[in-house]
C-alpha positions in Angstrom: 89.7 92.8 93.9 92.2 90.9 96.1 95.7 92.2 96.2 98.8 90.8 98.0 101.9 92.7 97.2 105.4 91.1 97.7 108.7 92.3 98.3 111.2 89.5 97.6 114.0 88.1 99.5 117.4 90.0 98.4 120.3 88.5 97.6 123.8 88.9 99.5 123.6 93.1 99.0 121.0 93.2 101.4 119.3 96.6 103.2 121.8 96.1 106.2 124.8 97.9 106.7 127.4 97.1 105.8 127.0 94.6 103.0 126.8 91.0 104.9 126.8 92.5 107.9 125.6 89.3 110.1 124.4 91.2 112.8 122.9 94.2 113.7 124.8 96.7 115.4 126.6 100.6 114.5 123.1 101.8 114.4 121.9 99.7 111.4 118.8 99.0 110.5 116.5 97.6 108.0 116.0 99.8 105.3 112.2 99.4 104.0 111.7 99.9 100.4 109.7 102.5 99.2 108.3 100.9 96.7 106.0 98.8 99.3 104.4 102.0 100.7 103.5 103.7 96.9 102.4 100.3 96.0 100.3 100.1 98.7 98.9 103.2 99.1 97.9 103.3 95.5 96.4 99.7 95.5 93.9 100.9 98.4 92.9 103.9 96.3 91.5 101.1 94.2 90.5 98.3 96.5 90.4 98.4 100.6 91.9 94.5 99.9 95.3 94.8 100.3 98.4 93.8 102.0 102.2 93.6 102.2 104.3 90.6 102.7 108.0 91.0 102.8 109.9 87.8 102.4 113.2 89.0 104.4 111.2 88.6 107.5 109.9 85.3 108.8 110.3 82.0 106.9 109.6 81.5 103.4 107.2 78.8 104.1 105.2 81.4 106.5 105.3 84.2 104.2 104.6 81.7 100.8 101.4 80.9 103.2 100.0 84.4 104.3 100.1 84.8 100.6 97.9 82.3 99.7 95.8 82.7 103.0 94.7 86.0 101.8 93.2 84.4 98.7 94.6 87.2 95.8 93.1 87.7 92.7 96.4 89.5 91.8 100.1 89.3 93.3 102.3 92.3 92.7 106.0 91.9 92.8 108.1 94.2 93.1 111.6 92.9 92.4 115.1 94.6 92.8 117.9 93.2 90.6 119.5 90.7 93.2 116.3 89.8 94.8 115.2 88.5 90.9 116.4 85.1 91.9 113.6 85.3 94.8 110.8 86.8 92.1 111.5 83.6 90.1 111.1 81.6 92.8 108.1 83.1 94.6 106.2 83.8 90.9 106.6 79.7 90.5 105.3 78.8 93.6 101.6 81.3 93.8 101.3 80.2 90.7 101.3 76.6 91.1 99.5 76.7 94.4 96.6 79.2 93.1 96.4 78.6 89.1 94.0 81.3 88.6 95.8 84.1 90.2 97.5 87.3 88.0 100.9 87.8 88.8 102.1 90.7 88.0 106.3 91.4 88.1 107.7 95.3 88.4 110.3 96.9 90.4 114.0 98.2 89.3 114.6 94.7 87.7 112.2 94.9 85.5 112.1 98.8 84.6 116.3 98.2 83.9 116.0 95.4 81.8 112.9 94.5 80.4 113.5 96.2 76.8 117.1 95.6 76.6 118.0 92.4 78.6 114.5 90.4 78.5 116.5 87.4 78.8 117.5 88.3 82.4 113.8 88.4 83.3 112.4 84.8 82.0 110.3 83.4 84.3 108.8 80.0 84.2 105.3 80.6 84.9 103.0 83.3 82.9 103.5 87.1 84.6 103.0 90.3 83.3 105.7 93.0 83.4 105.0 96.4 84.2 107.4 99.0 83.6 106.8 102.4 84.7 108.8 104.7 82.3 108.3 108.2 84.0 105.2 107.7 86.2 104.8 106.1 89.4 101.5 105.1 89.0 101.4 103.9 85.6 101.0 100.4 86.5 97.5 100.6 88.3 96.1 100.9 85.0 97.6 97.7 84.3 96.1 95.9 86.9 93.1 97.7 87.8 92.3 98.6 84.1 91.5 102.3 85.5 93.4 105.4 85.9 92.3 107.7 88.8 94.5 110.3 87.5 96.7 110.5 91.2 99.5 112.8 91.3 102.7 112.5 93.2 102.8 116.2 94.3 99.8 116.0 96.6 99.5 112.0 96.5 98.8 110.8 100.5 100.6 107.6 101.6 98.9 105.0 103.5 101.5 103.9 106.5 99.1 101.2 108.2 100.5 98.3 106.3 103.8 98.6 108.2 102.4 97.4 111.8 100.8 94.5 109.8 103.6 93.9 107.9 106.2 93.3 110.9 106.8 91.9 114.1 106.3 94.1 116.8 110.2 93.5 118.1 111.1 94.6 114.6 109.6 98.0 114.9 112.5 99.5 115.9 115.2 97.9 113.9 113.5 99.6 111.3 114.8 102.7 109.1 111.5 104.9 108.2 111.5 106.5 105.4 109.8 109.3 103.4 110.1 110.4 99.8 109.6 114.1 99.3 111.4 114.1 95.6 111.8 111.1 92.6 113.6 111.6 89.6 117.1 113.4 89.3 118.8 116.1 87.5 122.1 114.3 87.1 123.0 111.6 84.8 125.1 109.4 86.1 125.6 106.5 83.4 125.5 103.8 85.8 122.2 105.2 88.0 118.2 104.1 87.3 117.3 107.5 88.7 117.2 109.8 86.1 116.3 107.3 83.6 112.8 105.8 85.1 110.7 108.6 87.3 109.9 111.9 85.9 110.8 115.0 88.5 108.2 115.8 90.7 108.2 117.3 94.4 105.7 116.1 97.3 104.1 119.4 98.6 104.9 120.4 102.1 101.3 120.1 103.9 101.3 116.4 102.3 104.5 115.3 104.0 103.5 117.2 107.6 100.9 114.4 107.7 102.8 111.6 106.4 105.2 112.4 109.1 102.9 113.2 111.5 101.5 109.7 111.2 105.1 108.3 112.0 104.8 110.0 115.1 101.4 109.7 115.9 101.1 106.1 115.3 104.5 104.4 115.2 106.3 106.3 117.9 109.0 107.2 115.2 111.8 109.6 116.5 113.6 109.5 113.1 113.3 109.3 109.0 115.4 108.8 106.5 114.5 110.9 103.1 114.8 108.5 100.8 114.9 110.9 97.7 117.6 110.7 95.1 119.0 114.4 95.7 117.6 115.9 98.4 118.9 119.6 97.2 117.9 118.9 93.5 115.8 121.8 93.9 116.9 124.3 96.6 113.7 126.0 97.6 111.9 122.2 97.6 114.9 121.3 99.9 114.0 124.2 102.5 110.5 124.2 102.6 111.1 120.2 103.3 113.5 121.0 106.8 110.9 123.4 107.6 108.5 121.1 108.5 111.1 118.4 109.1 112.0 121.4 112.2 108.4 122.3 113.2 107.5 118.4 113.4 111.2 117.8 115.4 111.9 114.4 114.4 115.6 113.4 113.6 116.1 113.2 110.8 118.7 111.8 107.1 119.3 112.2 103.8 121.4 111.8 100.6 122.3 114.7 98.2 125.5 115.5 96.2 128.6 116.8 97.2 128.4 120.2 95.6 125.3 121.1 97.5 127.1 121.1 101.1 127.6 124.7 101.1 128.0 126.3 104.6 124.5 127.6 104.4 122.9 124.3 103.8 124.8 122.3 106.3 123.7 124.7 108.6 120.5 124.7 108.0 120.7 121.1 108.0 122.2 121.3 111.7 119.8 123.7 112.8 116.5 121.2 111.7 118.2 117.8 113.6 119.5 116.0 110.2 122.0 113.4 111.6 123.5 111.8 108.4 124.2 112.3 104.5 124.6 110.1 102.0 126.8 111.6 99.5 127.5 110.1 96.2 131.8 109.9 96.0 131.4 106.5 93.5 134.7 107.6 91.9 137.2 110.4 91.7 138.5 110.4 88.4 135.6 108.4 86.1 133.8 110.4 83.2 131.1 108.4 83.9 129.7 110.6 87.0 127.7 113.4 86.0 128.4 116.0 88.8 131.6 117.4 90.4 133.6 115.3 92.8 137.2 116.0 94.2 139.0 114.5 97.1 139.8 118.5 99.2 135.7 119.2 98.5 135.1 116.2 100.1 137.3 116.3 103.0 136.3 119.8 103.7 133.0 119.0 103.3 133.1 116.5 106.1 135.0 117.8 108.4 132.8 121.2 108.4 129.7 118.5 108.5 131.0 116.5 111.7 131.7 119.8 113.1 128.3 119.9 113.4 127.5 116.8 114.5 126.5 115.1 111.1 127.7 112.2 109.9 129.0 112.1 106.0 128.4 108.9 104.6 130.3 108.7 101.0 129.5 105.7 98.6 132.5 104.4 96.3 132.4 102.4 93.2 135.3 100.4 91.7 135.6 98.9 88.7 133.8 101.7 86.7 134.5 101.1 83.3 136.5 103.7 82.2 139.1 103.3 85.3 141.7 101.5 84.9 142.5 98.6 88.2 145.3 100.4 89.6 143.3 104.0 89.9 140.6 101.6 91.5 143.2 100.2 94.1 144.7 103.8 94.7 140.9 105.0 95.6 140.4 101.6 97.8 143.3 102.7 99.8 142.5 106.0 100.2 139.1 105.2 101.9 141.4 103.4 103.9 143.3 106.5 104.5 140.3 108.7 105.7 139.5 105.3 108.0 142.7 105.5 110.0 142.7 109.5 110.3 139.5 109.4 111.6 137.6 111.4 109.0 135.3 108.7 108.5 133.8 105.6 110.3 133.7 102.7 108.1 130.4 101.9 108.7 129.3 105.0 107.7 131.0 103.9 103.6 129.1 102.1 101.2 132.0 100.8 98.8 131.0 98.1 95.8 132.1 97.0 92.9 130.4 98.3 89.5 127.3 96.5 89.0 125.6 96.7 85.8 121.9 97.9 86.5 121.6 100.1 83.6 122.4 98.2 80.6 125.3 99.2 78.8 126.6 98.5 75.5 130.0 97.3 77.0 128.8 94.9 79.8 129.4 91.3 78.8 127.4 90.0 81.8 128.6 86.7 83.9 126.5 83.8 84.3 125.6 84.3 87.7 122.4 84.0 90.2 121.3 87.5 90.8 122.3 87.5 94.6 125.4 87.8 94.1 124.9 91.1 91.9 125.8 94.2 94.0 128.6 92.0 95.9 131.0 90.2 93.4 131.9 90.6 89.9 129.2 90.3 87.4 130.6 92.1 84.1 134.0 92.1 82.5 135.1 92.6 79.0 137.4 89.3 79.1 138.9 86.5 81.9 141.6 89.0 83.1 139.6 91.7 83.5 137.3 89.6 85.5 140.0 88.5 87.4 141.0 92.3 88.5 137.0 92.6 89.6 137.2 89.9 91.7 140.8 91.5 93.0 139.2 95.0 93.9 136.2 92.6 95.4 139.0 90.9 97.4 140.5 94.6 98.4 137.3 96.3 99.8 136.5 94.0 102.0 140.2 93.4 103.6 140.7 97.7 103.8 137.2 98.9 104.3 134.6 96.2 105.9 137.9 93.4 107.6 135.0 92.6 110.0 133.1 91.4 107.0 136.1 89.8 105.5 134.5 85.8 107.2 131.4 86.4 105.7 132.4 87.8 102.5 134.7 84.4 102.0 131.8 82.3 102.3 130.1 84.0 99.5 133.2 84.4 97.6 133.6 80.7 97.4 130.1 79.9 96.9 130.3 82.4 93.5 133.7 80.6 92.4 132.3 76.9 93.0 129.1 78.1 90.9 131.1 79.3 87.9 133.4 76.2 88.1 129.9 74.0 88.3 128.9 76.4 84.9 131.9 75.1 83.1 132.0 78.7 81.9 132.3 82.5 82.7 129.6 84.1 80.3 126.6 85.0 80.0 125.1 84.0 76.2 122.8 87.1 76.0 122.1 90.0 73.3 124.5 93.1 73.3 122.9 96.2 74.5 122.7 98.6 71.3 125.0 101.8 71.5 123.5 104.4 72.7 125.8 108.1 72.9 126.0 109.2 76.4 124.3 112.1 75.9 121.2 110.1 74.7 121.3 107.6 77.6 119.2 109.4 80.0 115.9 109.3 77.2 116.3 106.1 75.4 117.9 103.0 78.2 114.3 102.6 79.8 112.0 104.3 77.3 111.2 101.7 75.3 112.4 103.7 72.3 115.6 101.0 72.0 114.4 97.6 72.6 116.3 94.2 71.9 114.1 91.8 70.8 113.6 88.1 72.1 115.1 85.4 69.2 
């Protein structure tokens, strides 16, 4: 069997930093997704026919063509929310050009929506959805009609695909990354994690090799660990910085603020980690599922930079239990910690609320999925849309001004589309109520489901 597995182009959120960054500079770099190295891997334990075609590199004509080239007898699509509009267009166009080909469409768009907002997911051409509700591999079945019983725990990544995946001059624009942890024990309303991968941890001797291979092969000085929350299990988390120490590569991460404690930053220091993503989103919501307050979080950073690691906090306005000026007093405060020097502003991720898990209050915009993750795409009426687009407006002026040019251009292309629409909405189901506490079993289990009309 034949398999060519896609990653589509994303929309305006795209895997450099900052958001619409238009070039590359402050260290970014291109952020591959997982997803393309599990799919991978677990396609050659089926087949040795198998490759990777990532359509932010090279032209879409090119790519459409080393698609086709390789003659598939399946395509596998792994689709984030704003690179659906991408997935529709690429499904279209493989399956026009080779009738007789399976397509098959999975990926964070798919597992978020596909029993609650099928409507979000039409496609125009026959695909089959796969949804992996607590097990990575779950979808092999679907395609290969076998289950080899793999296991993430001791579950060996095949790397090769990245060298014939890029350009050689790309190699080192690119962030390499390892996943020694999936799932989450938090349970965040608004986050995929806990709700789609069941917990498991990678042993140790299976990620000296992966990383060994990084090294050995790709000349790679640094990784990213890609996991959710690198300290959701503290002995997991030290047995991973031992070898992260013994192998001395550079190395980052993204955890919670509760789990810098002294002894971990340490440690952190002591085994070359240069960075942390820490998960801020919003001071004062009841939507976040873990403790976050403004002197933790300054303390926390300072003692990190101390160091010599960078903290790296992500915001989120327009949660939807904050009211707009709490939002513009938290915009200006990232400002604040700007200015004194506490944080770099590349080093902030700060969006507005984008509704990936379905929610039973999200009245969803009728908008192209690129713009999802950059502009407004819920509100509960035209003011409160209005107020979106206003915190939009903010974070760019205070946090990313650089990005202010860019972020105009796609503000106006969003405005001329809803004026083309004639309207602001979305005409789609409501999401069921589901109690908060239940959220984290039912959103992506399949056990709720709206149903097509």
């Amino acid at each position: 069997m034949r398999i060519v597995i896609v990653f589509p182009h994303v929309g305006y959120c795209t895997g450099w930093r900052p958001h619409l960054a238009t070039e590359v500079k402050n260290g970014a770099t291109y952020h591959i997704a997982q997803a393309m190295t599990y799919l991978y891997s677990i396609a050659k334990a089926y087949t040795d026919h198998v490759r990777v075609v990532d359509f932010n590199f090279g032209s879409r004509e090119d790519n459409l063509q080393a698609v086709l080239d390789y003659r598939p007898d399946a395509v596998l699509i792994s689709s984030t929310v704003n690179s659906y509009d991408s997935t529709r267009d690429l499904a279209s166009a493989i399956s026009h050009a080779r009738p007789g080909v399976k397509l098959f469409v999975g990926g964070p768009a798919v597992s978020s929506n596909y029993f609650l907002r099928p409507e979000l997911l039409t496609l125009d051409t026959p695909v089959e959805f796969v949804v992996t509700n607590k097990d990575i591999f779950a979808w092999a079945t679907t395609v290969f009609g076998e289950d080899k019983g793999l296991k993430f725990r001791h579950f060996e990544v095949d790397n090769s695909w990245i060298r014939e995946t890029y350009p050689e001059d790309a190699l080192d624009k690119i962030r390499y990354t390892v996943v020694t942890s999936i799932g989450c024990t938090y349970k965040c309303s608004f986050c995929l994690n806990p709700k789609v991968y069941r917990i498991n941890y990678k042993a140790p001797e299976t990620l000296r090799r992966e990383i060994s291979y990084l090294q050995d092969t790709l000349e790679v000085d640094a990784v990213s660990v890609a996991d959710p929350f690198f300290f959701m299990r503290e002995q997991h988390a030290a047995d991973v910085m031992d070898v992260l120490e013994e192998r001395g590569i550079r190395w980052s991460q993204q955890t919670c603020l509760v789990t810098l404690t002294d002894e971990n930053v340490k440690r952190m220091a002591e085994t070359g980690c240069s960075s942390v993503l820490v998960g801020i989103e919003n001071f004062t919501s009841g939507e976040i599922n873990k403790p976050v307050e403004v002197e933790s979080f300054e303390d926390r950073t300072q003692f990190a930079k101390n160091l010599g690691i960078k903290i790296k906090p992500s915001f989120i306005s327009g949660l939807l239990d904050i009211d707009y000026d709490t939002d513009v007093a938290q915009i200006h405060y990232i400002r604040s910690i700007i200015d004194r020097g506490l944080v770099e502003n590349n080093q902030i991720q700060s969006n507005i609320y984008t509704p990936y898990i379905p929610d039973a209050r999200d009245r969803l915009l009728d908008v192209p999925f690129r713009f999802w993750g950059v502009m407004p795409v819920t509100a509960k009426d035209e003011e409160h849309w209005k107020q979106n687009l206003a915190l939009c407006d903010l974070i760019y002026e205070h946090v990313f001004p650089e990005t202010v040019p860019r972020y105009q251009e796609v503000r106006s292309e969003y405005l001329e589309h809803l004026d083309r629409q004639g309207h602001l909405w979305m005409q789609h189901k409501p999401v069921p109520h589901v109690p908060a506490r239940k959220m984290n079993h039912v959103l992506t289990s399949g056990k709720v489901r709206v149903d097509i009309g």
